[in-house]
N, C-alpha and C positions, 0 to 999 in steps of 0.2 A: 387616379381615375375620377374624370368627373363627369355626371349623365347628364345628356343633351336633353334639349325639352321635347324630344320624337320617345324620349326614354328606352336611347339605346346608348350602354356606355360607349366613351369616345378617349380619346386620350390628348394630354396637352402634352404643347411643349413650349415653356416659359424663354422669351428670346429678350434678354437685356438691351434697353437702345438708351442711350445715356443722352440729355440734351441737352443743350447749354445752362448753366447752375442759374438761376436756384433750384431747376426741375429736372425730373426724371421719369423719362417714358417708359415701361415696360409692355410690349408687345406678345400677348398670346394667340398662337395658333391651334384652333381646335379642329378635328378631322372629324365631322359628323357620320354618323350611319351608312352614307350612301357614297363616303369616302371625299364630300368636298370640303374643303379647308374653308373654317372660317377665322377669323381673325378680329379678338379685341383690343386696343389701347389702352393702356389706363395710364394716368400721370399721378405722379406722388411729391410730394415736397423732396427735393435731394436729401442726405443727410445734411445735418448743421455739421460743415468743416470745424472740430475743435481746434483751437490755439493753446498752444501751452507757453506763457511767457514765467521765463525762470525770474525768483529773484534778484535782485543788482547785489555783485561781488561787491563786496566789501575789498579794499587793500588790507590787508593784516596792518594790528596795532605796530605803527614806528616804535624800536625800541632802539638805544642808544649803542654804534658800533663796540663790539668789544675791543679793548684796551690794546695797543698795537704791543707783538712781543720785538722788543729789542732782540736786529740782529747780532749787532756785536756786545752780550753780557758785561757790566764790569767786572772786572779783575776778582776773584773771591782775595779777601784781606788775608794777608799770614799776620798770626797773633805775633803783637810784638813781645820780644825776648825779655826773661824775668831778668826784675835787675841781679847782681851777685854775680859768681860764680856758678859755675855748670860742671856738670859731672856725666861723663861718658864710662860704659860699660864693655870690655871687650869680653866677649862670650862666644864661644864657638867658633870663632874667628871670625867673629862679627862686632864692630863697633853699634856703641847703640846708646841714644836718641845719634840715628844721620836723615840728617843733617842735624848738628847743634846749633841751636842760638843765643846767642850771649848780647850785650849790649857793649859799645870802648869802655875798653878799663877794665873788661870784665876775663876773669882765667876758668880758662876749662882745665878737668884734672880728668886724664884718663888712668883706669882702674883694669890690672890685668888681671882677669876670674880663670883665663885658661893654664894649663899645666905649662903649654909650651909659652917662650917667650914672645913678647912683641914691643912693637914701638908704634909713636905716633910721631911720624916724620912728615915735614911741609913738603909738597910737589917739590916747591925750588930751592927748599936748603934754605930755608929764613929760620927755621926751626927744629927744635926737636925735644921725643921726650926723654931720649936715651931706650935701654934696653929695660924691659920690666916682665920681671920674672913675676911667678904665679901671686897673685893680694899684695902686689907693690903699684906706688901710681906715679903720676909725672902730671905736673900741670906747666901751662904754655900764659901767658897775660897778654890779649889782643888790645891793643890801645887804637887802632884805624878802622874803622868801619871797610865791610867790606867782606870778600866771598874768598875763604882759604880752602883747600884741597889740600887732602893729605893722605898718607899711606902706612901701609907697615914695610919698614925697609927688611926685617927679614922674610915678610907673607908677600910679598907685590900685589898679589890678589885683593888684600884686604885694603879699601878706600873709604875714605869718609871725609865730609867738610864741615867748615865750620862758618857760619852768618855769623857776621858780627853786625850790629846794628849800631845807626848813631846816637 
């Protein structure tokens, strides 16, 4: 409420009129005493438009691509065969180190720990250990390099090979 110069309150009503920047007009209406409207202008400086300019990205520090993973890995190496003779264990009716690896020239001795009998027979009949009863062994001399299969002719179940290496 603001009192007119008749000193009779009156009442405003503040009416925004926007004008081309940099200015800005606001227009009041005031209703005097006897109910006629008057009307003041007043201009003001606009507000100041603020800018906000961000700082300049940086591209992140180049760092050096990581190391490409080989798709196809190399082979893992099998350790090559001590020199000598080799010694297999039949247990449970199970031969054991299978696969054995020996080096040419080099003889496996299989060693029967079971009650029952067994043999170490080649796939194709190039060998044999004969039959071995319970803490009896049989040994074989591989002179060719190369991958032998073999069985127990009375267990069939039971298989194992032998690597020879050159």
């Amino acid at each position: 409420m603001k009192a007119a110069s008749s000193g009779t309150p009156t009442s405003t009503t503040p009416t925004p009129t926007l004008a081309a920047a940099p200015t800005a007009a606001v227009t009041t209406t005031t209703t005097t005493a006897g109910g006629a409207p008057q009307s003041t202008q007043i201009t003001q400086p606009a507000a100041a438009a603020t800018t906000t300019t961000a700082a300049p990205v940086r591209p992140p520090a180049t760092t050096a691509p990581p190391a490409p993973t080989p798709t196809n890995p190399p082979p893992a190496t099998t350790p090559a065969p001590p020199a000598g003779p080799a010694s297999v264990a039949i247990n449970d009716y199970v031969y054991a180190p299978n696969p054995v690896r020996v080096r040419a020239g080099s003889s496996v001795t299989w060693t029967n720990n079971d009650a029952a009998p067994h043999t170490a027979t080649a796939d194709d009949g190039a060998w044999d250990s004969g039959s071995l009863t319970q803490g009896k062994s049989g040994a074989v001399r591989f002179a060719t390099p190369g991958t032998y299969s073999y069985h127990c002719a009375i267990h069939p179940t039971m298989k194992g090979k032998v690597i020879v290496a050159g």
